[in-house]
C-alpha positions in Angstrom: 98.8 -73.4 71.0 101.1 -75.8 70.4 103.1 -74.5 66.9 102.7 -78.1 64.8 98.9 -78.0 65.8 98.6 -74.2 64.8 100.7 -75.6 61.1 98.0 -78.3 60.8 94.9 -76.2 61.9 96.3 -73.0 59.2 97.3 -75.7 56.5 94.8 -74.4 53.8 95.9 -70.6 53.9 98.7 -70.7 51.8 97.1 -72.4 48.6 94.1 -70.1 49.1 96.3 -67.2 49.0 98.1 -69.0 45.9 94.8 -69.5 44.4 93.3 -66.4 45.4 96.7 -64.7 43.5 96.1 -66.5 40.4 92.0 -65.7 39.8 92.9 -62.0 40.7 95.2 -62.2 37.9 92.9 -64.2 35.7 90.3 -61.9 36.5 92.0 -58.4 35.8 93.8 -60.3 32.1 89.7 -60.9 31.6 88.4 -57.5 32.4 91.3 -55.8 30.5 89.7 -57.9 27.1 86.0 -57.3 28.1 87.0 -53.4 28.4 89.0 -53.7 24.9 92.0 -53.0 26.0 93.7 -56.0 24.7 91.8 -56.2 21.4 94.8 -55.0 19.1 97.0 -57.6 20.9 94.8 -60.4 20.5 93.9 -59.3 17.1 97.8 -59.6 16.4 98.2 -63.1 17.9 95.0 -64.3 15.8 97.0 -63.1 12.5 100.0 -64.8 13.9 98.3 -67.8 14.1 96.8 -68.2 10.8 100.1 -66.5 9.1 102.0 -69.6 11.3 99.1 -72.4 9.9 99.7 -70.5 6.7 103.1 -71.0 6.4 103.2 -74.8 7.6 100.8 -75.6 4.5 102.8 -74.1 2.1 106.3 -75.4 3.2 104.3 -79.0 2.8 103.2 -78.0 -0.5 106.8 -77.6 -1.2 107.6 -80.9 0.2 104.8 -82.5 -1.8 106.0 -80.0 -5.0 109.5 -81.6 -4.9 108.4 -85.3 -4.5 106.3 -84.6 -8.0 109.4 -83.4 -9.4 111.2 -86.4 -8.3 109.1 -88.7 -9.2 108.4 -87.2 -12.6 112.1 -87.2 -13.6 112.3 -90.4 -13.1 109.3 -91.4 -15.1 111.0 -89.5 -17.8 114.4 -91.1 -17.5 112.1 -94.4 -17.3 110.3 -92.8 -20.7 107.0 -92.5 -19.0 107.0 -89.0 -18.8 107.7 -86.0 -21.2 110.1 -83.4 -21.2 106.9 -80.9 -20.6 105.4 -82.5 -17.7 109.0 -82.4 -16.0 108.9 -78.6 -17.1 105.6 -78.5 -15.7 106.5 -80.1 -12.3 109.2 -77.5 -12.1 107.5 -74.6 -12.2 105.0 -75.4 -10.1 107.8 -75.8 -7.2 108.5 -72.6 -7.9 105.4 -71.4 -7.4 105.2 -73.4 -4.5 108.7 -72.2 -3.0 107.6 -68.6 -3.6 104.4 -68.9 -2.0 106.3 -70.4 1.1 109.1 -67.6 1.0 105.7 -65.0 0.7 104.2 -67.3 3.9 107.2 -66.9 6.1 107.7 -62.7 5.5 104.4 -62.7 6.0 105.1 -64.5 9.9 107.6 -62.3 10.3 105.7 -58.9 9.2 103.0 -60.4 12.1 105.3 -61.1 14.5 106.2 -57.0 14.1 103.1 -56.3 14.3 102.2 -58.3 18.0 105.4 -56.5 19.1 103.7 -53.1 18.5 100.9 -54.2 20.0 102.0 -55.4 23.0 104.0 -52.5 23.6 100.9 -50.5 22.7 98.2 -51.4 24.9 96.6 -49.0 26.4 95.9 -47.6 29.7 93.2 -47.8 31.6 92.1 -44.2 30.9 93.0 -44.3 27.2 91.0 -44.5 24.2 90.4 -48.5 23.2 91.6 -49.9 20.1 88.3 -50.3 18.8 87.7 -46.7 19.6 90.7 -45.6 17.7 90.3 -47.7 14.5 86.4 -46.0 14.6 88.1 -42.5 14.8 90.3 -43.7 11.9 87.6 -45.1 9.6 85.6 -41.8 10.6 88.6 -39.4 9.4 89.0 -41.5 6.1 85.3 -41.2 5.2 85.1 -37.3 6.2 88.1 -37.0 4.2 86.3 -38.1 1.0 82.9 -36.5 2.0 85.0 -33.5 1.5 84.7 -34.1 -2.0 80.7 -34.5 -2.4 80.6 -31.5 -0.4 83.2 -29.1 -1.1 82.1 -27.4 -4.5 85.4 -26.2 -5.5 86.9 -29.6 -4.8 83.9 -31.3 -7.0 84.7 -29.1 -10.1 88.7 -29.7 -9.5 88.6 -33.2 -9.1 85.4 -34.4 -10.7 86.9 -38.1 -10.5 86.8 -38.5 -7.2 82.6 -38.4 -7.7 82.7 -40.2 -10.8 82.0 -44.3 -9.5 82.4 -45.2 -13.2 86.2 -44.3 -12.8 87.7 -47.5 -11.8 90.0 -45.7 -8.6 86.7 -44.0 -7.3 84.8 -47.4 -8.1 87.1 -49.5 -5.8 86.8 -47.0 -3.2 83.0 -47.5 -2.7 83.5 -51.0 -2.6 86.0 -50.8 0.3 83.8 -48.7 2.2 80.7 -50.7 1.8 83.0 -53.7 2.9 84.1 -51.1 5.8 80.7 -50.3 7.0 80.2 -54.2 7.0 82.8 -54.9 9.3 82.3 -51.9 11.7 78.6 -53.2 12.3 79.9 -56.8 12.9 82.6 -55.7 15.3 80.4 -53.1 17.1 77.5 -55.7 17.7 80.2 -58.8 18.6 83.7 -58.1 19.0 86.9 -60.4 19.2 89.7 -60.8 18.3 88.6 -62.0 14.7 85.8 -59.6 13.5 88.3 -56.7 15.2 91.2 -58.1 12.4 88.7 -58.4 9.8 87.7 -54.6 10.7 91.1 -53.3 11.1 92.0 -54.9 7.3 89.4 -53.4 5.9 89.5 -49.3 7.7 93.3 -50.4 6.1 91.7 -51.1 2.7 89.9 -48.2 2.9 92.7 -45.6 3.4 94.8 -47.0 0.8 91.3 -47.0 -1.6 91.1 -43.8 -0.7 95.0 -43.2 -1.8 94.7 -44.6 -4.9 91.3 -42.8 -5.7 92.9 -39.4 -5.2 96.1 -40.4 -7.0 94.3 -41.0 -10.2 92.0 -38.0 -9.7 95.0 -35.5 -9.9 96.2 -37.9 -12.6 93.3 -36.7 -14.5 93.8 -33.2 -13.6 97.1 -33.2 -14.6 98.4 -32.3 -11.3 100.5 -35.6 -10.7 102.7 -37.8 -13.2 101.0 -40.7 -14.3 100.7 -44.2 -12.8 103.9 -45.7 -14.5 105.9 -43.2 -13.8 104.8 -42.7 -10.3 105.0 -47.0 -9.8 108.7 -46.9 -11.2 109.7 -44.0 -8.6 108.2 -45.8 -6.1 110.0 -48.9 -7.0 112.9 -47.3 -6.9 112.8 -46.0 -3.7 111.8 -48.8 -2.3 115.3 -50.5 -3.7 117.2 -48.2 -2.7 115.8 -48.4 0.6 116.4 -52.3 0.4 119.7 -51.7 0.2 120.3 -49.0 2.7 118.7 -51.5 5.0 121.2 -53.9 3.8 124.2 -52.0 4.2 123.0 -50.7 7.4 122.9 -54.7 8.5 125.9 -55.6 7.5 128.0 -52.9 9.5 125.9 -54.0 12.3 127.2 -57.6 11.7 130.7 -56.2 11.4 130.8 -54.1 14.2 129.2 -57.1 16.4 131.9 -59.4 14.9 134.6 -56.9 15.8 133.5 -56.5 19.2 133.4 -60.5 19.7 136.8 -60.5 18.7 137.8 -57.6 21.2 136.1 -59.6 24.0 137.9 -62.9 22.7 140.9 -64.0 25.4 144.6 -64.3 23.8 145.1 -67.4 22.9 148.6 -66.8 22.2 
């Protein structure tokens, strides 16, 4: 056959291929999120999202927040406005201009957080993500279960069984808002009702925390809350400023080896 007639008679094989290419892919990105593979990963972009939408309001609150103040300042040197209001008007930019500072570390602690999950997805043979986070929500419940069963634990913490104790109190709430969530994302799960599941199993544990903190509190096993808040915050500023340090000899040793790579320009 004559080769242009065998080009015009197989014209349509190549964008089948093409196309062929492109639904397998489709179709294996779409069985990897049926099987769950990819629910912490889209979970993570979801928060992203809203952290992202979150953000953009607030930096136009601030926007809005300084045009108030503008405005107000010069009502006041116009003598239309008092010396309070333009107080007023002040502090509520800083308000809004710590909310947007809170908004944009909280993008950031998201954008982490995809990372890890993206580099976390698991195989095809592994445990899914919903899977795991039921494992970790079972652990955390057998873990206080241990202290309505355990006798000697009952008469050595008798806080931890106590729901008028305001620790213990806020730990049944987060596990009735944990069950809640586990039967939403069991009966219909995305990416949305697996996030609102994953916060709250995350509620839970640190419910959990506190609830045992205070118990041995109350046995006189640990120091008390201020005292265990102030060491806390104090190792959490001194590890602020190892992390700072550590940054700026990074920055230095970058800046040095710029300048190694930098031609004479003698």
């Amino acid at each position: 056959m004559d080769p242009l007639s065998l080009a015009v008679e197989l014209w349509w094989i190549a964008p089948v291929a093409a196309g062929g290419v492109a639904a397998g892919a489709v179709g294996l990105r779409r069985r990897s999120t049926r099987s769950g593979r990819r629910l912490e990963y889209d979970a993570a972009r979801h928060d992203l999202k809203a952290a992202r939408d979150a953000a953009a309001e607030r930096r136009l609150a601030v926007k809005l927040a300084r045009a108030d103040v503008s405005r107000i300042s010069a009502e006041r040197s116009a003598r239309r406005a008092t010396p309070e209001q333009v107080a007023g008007a002040k502090r509520m930019l800083r308000a809004k201009e710590n909310d947007a500072r809170a908004a944009s570390a909280d993008v950031r602690a998201k954008q982490v957080r995809l990372n890890a999950a993206r580099a976390a997805i698991p195989a095809a043979s592994a445990p899914r993500p919903l899977e795991r986070l039921q494992a970790q929500h079972d652990a955390i419940t057998a873990q206080w279960m241990r202290y309505e069963t355990d006798p000697a634990l009952q008469i050595a913490y008798p806080a931890m069984t106590d729901v008028k104790q305001p620790a213990t109190a806020a730990y049944a709430r987060a596990a009735g808002r944990a069950v809640d969530a586990r039967r939403a994302a069991t009966s219909m799960v995305d990416a949305a009702t697996y996030a609102e599941y994953r916060d709250a199993v995350g509620d839970l544990e640190r419910a959990l925390e506190a609830a045992e903190h205070a118990a041995r509190v109350q046995a006189g096993e640990s120091p008390s809350a201020s005292n265990w808040q102030g060491a806390a915050h104090d190792l959490i500023t001194r590890s602020t400023e190892a992390i700072d340090r550590a940054a700026g000899a990074a920055a230095s040793a970058f800046a040095a080896w710029n300048d190694r790579k930098r031609p004479d320009r003698r």
